[in-house]
N, C-alpha and C positions, 0 to 999 in steps of 0.2 A: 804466524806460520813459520817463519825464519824462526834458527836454536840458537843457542847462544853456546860458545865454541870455549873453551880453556885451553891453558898452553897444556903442551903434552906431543904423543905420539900417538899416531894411529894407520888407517890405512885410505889409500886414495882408491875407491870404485869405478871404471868408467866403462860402462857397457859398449858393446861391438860385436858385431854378426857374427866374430867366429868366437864368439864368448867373452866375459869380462876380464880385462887386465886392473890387476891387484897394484899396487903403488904403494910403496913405505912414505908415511907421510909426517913432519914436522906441521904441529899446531901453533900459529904466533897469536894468539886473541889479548894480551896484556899491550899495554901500550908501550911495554919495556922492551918488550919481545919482538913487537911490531917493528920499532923503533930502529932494534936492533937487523933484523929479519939475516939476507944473508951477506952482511957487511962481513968482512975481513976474512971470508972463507972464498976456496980456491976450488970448492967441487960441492955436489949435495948428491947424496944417494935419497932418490925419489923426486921429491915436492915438497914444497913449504904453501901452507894457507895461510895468509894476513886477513886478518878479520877483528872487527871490520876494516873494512879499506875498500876507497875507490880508484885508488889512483895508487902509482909507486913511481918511484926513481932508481936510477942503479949507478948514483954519485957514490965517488968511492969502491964502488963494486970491482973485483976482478977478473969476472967472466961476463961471459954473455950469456943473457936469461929468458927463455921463453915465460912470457907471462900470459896467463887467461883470464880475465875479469868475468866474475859469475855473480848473478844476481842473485835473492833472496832465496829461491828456490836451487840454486845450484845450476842453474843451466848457464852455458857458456856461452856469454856474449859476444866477447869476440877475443885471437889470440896473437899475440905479437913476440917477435923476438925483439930483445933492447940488447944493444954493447954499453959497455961501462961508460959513466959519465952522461947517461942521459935524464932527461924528465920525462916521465912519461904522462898523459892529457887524462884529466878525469875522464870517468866513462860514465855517464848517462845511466841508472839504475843499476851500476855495479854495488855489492855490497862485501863481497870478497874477491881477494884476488890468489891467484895459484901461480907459484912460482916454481921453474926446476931449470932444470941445464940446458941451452940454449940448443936447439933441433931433437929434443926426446917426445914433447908432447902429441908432434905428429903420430908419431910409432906407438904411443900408447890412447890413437883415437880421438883426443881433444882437441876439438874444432866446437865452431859455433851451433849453438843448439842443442849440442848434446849434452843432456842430463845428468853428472857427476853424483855419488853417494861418499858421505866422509863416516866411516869406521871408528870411530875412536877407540884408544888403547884398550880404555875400562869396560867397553860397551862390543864387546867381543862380539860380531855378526848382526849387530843394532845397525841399520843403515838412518841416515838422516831423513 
């Protein structure tokens, strides 16, 4: 059931009662990318998806980052803000994790349970 993700750009879907909020979204699915995800940068317009990943850090990092860990099907397990220099604890049937700027995911809806769609660049109005 789970896709299998490439590095790239696309868009993040996350449905809400007063309709869906759209997200520009970096793809990291290489393990180079992964690796890299948002080390050395100082802001991110949208979200970054690490995939696969069940777990992150934000050693090195120079912001604080709200992360969501979303299982197979994309539903959000659960969401956390991290300041620089933490570890952050595997999660339990996470299979990817969503990253953006620390206090935005609330405003764009993402909390636990809710069902995320990832747009890809190529796959213009294809939801996952």
């Amino acid at each position: 059931m789970g896709r299998r993700f490439r590095d790239g750009r696309g868009r993040l879907v996350v449905p809400g009662a007063g309709g869906a909020v759209t997200v520009p979204l970096e793809i990291a699915a290489s393990c180079r990318a992964r690796t890299k995800g948002l080390l050395g940068r100082d802001s991110i317009e949208g979200a970054m998806l690490l995939t696969p990943a069940g777990s992150v850090h934000t050693l090195g990092m120079r912001m604080p980052i709200d992360v969501a860990y979303l299982d197979r099907h994309l539903t959000v397990l659960s969401v956390r803000t991290m300041r620089p220099g933490r570890l952050g604890r595997p999660r339990l049937r996470s299979r990817h994790v969503l990253e953006a700027a620390a206090g935005v995911m609330a405003g764009w809806g993402v909390r636990a349970g809710v069902v995320i769609e990832v747009e890809d660049g190529g796959d213009c109005g294809q939801s996952v």
